[in-house]
C-alpha positions as CSV (number, residue, x, y, z in Angstrom):
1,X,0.0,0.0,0.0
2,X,1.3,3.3,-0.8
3,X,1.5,6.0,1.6
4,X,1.0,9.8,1.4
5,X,0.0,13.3,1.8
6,X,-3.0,15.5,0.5
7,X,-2.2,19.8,0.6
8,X,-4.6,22.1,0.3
9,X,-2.4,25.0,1.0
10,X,-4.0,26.4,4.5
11,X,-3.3,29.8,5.4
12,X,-4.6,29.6,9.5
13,X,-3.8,31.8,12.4
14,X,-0.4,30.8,14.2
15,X,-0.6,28.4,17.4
16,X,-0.3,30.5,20.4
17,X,0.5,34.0,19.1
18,X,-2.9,33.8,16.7
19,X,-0.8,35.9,13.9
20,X,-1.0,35.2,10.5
21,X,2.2,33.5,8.2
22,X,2.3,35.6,5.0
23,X,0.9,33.9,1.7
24,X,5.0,33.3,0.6
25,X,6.0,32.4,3.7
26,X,2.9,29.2,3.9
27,X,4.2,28.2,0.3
28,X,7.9,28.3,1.5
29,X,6.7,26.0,4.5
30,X,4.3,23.8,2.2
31,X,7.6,23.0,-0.6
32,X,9.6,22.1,2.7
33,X,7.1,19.8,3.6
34,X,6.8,18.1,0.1
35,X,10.6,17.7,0.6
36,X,10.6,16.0,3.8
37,X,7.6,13.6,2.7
38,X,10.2,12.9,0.1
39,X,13.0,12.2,2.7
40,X,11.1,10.2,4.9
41,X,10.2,7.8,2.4
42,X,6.6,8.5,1.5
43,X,4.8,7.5,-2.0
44,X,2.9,10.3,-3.0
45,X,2.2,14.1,-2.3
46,X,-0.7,15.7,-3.6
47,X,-1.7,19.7,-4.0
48,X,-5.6,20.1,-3.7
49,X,-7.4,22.9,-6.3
50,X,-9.5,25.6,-4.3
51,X,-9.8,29.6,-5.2
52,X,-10.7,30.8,-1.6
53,X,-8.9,33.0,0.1
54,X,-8.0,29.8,3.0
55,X,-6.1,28.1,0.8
56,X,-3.0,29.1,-1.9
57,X,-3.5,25.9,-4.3
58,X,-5.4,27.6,-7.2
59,X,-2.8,26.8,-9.6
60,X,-1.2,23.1,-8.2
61,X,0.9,22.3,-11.3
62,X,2.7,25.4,-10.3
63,X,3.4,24.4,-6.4
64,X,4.0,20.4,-7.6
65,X,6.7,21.9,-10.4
66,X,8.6,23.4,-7.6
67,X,8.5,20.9,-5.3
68,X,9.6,18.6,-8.5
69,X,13.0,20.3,-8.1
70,X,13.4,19.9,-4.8
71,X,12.5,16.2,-4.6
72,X,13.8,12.7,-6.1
73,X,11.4,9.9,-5.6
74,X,8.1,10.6,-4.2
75,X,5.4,10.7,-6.5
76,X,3.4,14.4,-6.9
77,X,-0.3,14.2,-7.8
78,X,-3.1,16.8,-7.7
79,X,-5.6,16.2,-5.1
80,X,-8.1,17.0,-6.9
81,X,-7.8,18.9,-9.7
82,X,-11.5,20.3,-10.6
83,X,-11.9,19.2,-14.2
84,X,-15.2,20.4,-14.5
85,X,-13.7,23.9,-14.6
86,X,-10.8,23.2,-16.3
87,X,-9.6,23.2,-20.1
88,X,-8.6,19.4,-20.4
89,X,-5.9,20.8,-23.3
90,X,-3.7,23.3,-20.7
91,X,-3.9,20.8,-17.7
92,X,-2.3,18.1,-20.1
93,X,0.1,20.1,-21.0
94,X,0.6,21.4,-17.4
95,X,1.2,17.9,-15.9
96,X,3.2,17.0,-18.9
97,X,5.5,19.6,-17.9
98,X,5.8,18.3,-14.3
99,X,6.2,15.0,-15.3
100,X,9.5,16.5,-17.3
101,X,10.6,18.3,-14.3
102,X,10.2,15.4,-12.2
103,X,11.5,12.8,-14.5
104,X,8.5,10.8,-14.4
105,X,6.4,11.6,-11.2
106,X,3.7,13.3,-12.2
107,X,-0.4,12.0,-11.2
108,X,-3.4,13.2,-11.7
109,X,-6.5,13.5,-9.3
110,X,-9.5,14.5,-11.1
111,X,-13.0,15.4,-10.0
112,X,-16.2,17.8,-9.8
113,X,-14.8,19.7,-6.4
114,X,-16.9,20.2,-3.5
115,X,-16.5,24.0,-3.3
116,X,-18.3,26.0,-6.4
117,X,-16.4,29.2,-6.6
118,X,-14.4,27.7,-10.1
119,X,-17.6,27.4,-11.8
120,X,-18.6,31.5,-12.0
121,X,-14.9,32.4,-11.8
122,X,-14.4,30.9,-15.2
123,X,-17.7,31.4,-16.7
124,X,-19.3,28.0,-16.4
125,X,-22.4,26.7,-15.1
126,X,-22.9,24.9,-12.1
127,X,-26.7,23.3,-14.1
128,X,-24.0,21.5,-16.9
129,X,-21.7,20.2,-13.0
130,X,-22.0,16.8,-13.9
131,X,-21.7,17.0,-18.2
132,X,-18.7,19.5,-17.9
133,X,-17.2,16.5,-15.7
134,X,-17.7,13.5,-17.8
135,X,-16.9,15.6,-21.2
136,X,-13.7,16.8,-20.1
137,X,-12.9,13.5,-18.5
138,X,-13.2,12.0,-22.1
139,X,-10.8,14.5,-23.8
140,X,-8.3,14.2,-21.3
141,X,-8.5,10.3,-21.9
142,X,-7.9,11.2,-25.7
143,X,-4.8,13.7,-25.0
144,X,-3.1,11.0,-22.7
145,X,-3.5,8.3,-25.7
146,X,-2.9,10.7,-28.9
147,X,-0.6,13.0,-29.8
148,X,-2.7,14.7,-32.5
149,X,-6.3,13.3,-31.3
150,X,-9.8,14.4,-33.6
151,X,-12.4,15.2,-30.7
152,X,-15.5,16.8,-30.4
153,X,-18.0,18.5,-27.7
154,X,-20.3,21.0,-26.0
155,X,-18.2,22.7,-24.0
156,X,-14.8,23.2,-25.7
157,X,-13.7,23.9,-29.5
158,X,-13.2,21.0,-31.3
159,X,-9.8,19.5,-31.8
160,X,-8.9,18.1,-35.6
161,X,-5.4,16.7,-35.1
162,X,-3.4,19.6,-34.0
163,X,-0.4,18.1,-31.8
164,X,-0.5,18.8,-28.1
165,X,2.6,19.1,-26.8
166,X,5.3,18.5,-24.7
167,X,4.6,15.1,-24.1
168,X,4.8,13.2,-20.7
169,X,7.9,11.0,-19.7
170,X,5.1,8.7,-18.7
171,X,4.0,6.3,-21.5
172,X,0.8,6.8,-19.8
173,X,0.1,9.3,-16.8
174,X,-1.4,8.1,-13.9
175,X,-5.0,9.5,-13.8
176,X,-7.5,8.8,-10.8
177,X,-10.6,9.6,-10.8
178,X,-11.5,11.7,-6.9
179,X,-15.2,10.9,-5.6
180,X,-17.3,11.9,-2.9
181,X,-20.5,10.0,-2.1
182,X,-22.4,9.6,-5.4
183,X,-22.9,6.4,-6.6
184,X,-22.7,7.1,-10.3
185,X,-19.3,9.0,-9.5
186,X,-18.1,5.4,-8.6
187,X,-19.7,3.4,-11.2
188,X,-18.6,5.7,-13.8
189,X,-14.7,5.3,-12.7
190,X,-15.2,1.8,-13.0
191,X,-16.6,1.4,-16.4
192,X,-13.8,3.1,-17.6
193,X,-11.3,0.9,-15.3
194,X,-9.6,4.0,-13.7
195,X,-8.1,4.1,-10.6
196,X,-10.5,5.2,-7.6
197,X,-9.9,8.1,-5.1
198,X,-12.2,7.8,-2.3
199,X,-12.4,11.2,0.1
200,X,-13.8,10.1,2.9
201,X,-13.8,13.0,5.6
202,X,-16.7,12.4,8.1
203,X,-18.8,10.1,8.8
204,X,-17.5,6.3,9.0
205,X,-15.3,4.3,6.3
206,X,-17.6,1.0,6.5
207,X,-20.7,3.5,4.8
208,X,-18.6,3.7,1.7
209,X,-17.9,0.0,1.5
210,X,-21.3,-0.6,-1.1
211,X,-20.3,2.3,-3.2
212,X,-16.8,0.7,-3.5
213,X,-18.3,-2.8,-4.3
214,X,-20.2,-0.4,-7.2
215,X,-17.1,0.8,-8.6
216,X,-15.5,-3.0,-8.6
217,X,-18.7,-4.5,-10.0
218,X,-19.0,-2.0,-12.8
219,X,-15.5,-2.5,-13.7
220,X,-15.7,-5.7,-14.0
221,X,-18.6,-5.7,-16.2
222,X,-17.2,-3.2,-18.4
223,X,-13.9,-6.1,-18.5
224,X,-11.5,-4.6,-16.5
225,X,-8.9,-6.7,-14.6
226,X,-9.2,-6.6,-11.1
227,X,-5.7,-5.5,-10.8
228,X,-6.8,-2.0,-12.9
229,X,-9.3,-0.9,-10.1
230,X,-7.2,0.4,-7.7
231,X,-9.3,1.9,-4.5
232,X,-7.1,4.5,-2.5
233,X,-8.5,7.0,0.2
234,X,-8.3,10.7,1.0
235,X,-8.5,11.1,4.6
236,X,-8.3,13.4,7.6
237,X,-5.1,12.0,9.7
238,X,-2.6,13.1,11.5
239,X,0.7,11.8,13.8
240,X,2.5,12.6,17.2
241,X,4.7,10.9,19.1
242,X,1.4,10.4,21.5
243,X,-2.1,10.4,20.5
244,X,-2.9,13.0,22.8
245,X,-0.2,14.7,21.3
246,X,-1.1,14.1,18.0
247,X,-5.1,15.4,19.2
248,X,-4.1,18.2,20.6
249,X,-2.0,19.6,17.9
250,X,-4.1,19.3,15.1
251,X,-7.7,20.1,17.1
252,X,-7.0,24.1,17.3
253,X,-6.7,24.1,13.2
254,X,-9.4,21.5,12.5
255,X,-11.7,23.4,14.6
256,X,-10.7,27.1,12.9
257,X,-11.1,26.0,9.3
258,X,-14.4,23.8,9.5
259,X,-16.1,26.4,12.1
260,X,-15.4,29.7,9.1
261,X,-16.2,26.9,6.3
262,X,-19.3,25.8,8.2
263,X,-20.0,29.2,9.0
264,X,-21.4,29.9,5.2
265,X,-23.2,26.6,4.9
266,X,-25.2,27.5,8.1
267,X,-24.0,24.9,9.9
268,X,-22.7,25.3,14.1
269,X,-19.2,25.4,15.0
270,X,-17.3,22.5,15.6
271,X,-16.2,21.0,19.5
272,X,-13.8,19.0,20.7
273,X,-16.2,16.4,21.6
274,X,-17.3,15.9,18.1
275,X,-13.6,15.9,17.4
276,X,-13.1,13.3,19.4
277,X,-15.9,11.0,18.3
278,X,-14.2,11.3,14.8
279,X,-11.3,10.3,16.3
280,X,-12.7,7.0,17.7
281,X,-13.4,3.5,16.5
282,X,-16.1,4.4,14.1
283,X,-14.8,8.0,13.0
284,X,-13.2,8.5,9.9
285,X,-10.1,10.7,11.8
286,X,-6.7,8.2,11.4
287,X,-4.9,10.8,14.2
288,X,-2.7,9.3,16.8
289,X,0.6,7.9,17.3
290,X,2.4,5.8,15.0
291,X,1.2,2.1,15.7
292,X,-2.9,3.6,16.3
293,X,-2.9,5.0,13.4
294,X,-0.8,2.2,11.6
295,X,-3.5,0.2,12.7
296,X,-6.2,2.3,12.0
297,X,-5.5,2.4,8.4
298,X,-5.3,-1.7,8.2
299,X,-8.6,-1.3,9.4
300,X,-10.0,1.3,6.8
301,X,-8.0,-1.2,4.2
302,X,-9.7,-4.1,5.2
303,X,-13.4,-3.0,5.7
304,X,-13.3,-1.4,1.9
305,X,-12.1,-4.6,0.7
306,X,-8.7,-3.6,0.1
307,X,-7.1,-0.5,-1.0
308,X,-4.0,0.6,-2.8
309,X,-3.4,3.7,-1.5
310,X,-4.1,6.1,1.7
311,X,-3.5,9.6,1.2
312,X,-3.0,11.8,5.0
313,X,-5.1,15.4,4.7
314,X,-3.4,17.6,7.0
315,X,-4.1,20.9,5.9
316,X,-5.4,21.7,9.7
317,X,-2.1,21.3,11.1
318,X,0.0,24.0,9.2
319,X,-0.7,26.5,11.6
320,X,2.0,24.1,13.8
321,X,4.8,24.2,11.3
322,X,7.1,21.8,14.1
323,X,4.7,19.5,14.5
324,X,3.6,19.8,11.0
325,X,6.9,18.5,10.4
326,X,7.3,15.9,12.8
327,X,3.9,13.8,12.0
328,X,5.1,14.1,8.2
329,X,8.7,12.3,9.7
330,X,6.7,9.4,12.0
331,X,4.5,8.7,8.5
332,X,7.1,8.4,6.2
333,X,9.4,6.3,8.8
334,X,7.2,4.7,11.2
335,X,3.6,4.3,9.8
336,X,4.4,3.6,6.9
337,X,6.7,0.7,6.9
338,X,4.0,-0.9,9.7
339,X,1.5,-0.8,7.6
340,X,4.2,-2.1,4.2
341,X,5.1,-5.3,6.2
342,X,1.7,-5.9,7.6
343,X,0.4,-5.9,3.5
344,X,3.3,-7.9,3.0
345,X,2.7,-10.8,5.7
């Protein structure tokens, strides 16, 4: 199973003194986090896509280019990009260009979002959500296969065999398709026998087991070897040297960004006792020390039937830069090979 980190760029008030990092200063921090990820052995980093002022990931080719330069072997993904909103053309030749940089690195996380602000900021609709999606998807398919690909649709000029350029080092780019909770998300991923990225950030993981068994069932309908339907999950997680260490460092960020986020969808602000509900057995939090949340994600593998890949969201924890830095250090060298030699027994 491959290990890793999801980034959404969070720009939150600083522990203790409650002063703000400046913009350059987060980004500085977020590429030297990419780079120890790298160090510590991790699989896979990923940049998120959101234009809101919280978060500094608008453009993630950008922020996964740099950290290309500053990295050898860990694999940099978006996480997700929002292909809806998105010309399929320029993000293929965006990645491309990262995949250069990083000699062969580059991934791709593609979904619907589940913020709007992208859909009026680039003049689209949020009625044509789910048609933007699947068009798009289908183009970007082509450009991954064909140099000079003849393609057609509603939502973009046509394309009559110009060459789209550079190409990849990748024969063929990784490309995951990033769901939520919709069923036809799922089956959809698995008729086309594309990787899976489940987020799962509330709730409990066993709820998403039947929409899983959808995406395996519909890919094997459509004739896809097992093998090609990869499951991996996007989850809230963090690690300390103590699990109440672990709690108590990531709670105060947690609490600030879903309280303002909640805010606008009318919803109350957070506590720590709902905190630590999703912390328990039957939450969807993996935050704790190193052999709890080793454990933990074992677990989450085993009630989904088996997954390929767990991605940490930390986001909430950047406004602790040292232990930020630390739980990125006990993933990569103590989580992770737990959970490598308890796949391998």
């Amino acid at each position: 199973m491959e290990i890793g980190i999801d980034s959404f760029a969070a720009v939150l008030p600083e522990s203790g003194s409650g002063g703000w990092s400046s913009p350059q200063d987060r980004m500085s921090a977020l590429i030297d986090e990419v780079e120890i990820a790298d160090r510590a052995g991790l699989d896979i980093f990923g940049i998120g896509e959101h234009h809101r002022k919280e978060f500094l990931d608008a453009a993630p080719a950008v922020i996964l280019a740099a950290a290309a330069a500053r990295t050898r072997n860990i694999r940099l993904t978006s996480a997700v990009t929002v292909l809806s909103a998105a010309d399929p053309v320029r993000l293929f030749q965006e990645f491309a260009t990262v995949d250069l940089i990083s000699n062969g690195r580059a991934e791709l996380v593609v979904g619907r979002g589940s913020f709007v602000e992208a859909y009026p900021l680039f003049g689209l609709r949020l009625q044509d959500y789910d048609e933007l999606f699947s068009e798009k998807l289908e183009l970007l398919l082509a450009l991954r296969e064909q140099t000079h690909p003849t393609w057609s649709g509603r939502f973009r000029a046509s394309l009559g065999g110009q060459g789209v350029y550079p190409r990849p080092v990748q024969a063929r780019m990784p490309l995951w398709v990033g769901v939520g909770g919709t069923p036809q998300s799922f089956v959809r991923a698995g008729a086309l026998g594309l990787p899976l990225m489940v987020a799962i950030i509330g709730g409990s993981f066993d709820r998403f087991r039947p929409l899983v068994d959808l995406y395996r069932q519909a890919g094997a309908r459509a004739g896809h070897p097992p093998q090609a339907l990869k499951v991996g999950v996007h989850a809230i997680g963090f690690v300390g040297e103590t699990t109440a260490a672990a709690k108590d460092a990531f709670f105060p960020g947690w609490a600030y960004m879903f309280s303002e986020i909640g805010r606008e969808r009318g919803w109350s602000p957070v506590t720590r006792a709902q905190f630590e509900a999703m912390c328990g057995p039957e939450g969807a939090f993996l935050i704790g020390d190193p052999k709890e949340v080793s454990a933990r994600v074992l677990q989450v593998s085993e009630t989904l039937g088996g997954i390929s890949r767990m991605t940490f969201q930390m986001s909430a924890a950047s406004q602790n830069p040292s232990a930020m830095r630390q739980s990125i250090q006990l993933l990569g060298t103590e989580v992770a090979p737990l959970v490598r030699d308890a796949c391998k027994g």
